[in-house]
C-alpha positions, 0 to 999 in steps of 0.5 A: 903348671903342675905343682910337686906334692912338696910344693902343693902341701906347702900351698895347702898348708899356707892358706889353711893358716891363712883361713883359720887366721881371717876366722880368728880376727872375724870372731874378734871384730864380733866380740870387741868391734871397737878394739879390732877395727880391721876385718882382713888382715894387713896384707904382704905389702902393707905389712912390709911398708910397716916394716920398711920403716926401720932400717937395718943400722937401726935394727942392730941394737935396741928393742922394738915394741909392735902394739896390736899385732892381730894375727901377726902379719907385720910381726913376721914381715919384722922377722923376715927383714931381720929383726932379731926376735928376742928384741921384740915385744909384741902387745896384743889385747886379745887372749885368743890372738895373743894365744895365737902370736904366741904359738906363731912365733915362740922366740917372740915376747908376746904380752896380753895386755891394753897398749895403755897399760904395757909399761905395767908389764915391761917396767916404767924405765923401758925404751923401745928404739921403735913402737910399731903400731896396728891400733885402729885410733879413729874408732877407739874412743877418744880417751882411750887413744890419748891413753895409749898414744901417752903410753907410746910417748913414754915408752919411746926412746929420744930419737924413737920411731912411731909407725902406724898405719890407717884407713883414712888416706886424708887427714892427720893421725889423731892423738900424735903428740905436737913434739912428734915430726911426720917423716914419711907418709906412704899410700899402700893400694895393695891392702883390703882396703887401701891404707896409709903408713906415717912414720914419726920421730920423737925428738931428741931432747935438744930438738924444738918442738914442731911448730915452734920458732927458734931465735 
């Protein structure tokens, strides 16, 4: 089937992005190994199982915070379910991928910082609905990860969301803090290489911690 000249810009035009955006996150990987930890970006479907994680009731108020966005696949998968993107904050260490975060989505509060120091930018008294998070933790070192993963704790409003996704189908998330109820876990196939996505909850302040006995 032949494509119309329309149609065919239109195909040229997304995969031209789509290189120049693998070329980015190659240069990054290069530079800071340990911060990316990703060669490919998140595919369609791993980015849309992330998403998938908040409901449309929940995206109705609040804000959302996505740490890490790379070149924003998951961001624009947000977007494409409904988020409003004024009640966004996408954090992402890089200054070239923030740059780029930045032009991709203009309607997007994009900040160029450490996920461990985003309440330095978006004040201590701030909590996100949901924190929607890329980070590679298993290659971080370990301090770093408690770091950020104490950050993310503490941006998170009672009854907030924790997404993340990983490269190790087996095992559990490290850092994830004992309060913390995994209330999904999901296989995506359809990445480069396969993931998976857990979704916690921050309890809230009445419920028990996780592993705790209540008399």
């Amino acid at each position: 089937m032949r494509l119309a000249p329309r149609d065919l810009n239109a195909f040229v035009r997304r995969n031209r992005l789509r290189v120049e955006r693998q070329l980015l996150l190659i240069r990054e990987l290069i530079r800071e190994p340990r911060d990316m930890g990703m060669l490919f970006p998140s595919s369609s479907a791993l980015a849309d199982e992330m998403a998938g994680a908040l409901s449309p009731h929940m995206m109705r108020s609040g804000a959302f915070i996505e740490i890490g966005a790379g070149t924003g696949p998951v961001t624009e998968a947000l977007l494409r379910r409904g988020l409003p993107p004024e009640r966004m904050i996408v954090v992402e260490k890089s200054p070239v991928l923030a740059d780029c975060l930045s032009k991709s989505f203009p309607n997007v509060r994009v900040l160029c910082c450490g996920a461990e120091e985003m309440r330095d930018y978006i004040g201590g008294s701030f909590r996100a609905r949901a924190v929607i998070s890329s980070l590679p933790f298993r290659s971080l070192p370990a301090e770093a990860g408690s770091s950020i993963m104490s950050e993310i704790e503490a941006v998170l409003e009672p009854g907030g969301l924790y997404v993340q996704f990983t490269y190790a189908l087996i095992g559990e998330m490290p850092h994830v803090p004992p309060i913390f109820r995994k209330v999904r876990s999901r296989f995506v196939m359809y990445n480069i290489p396969p993931a998976k996505v857990e979704v916690f909850r921050k309890p809230k302040w009445r419920e028990a911690p996780r592993d705790c006995e209540v008399g």
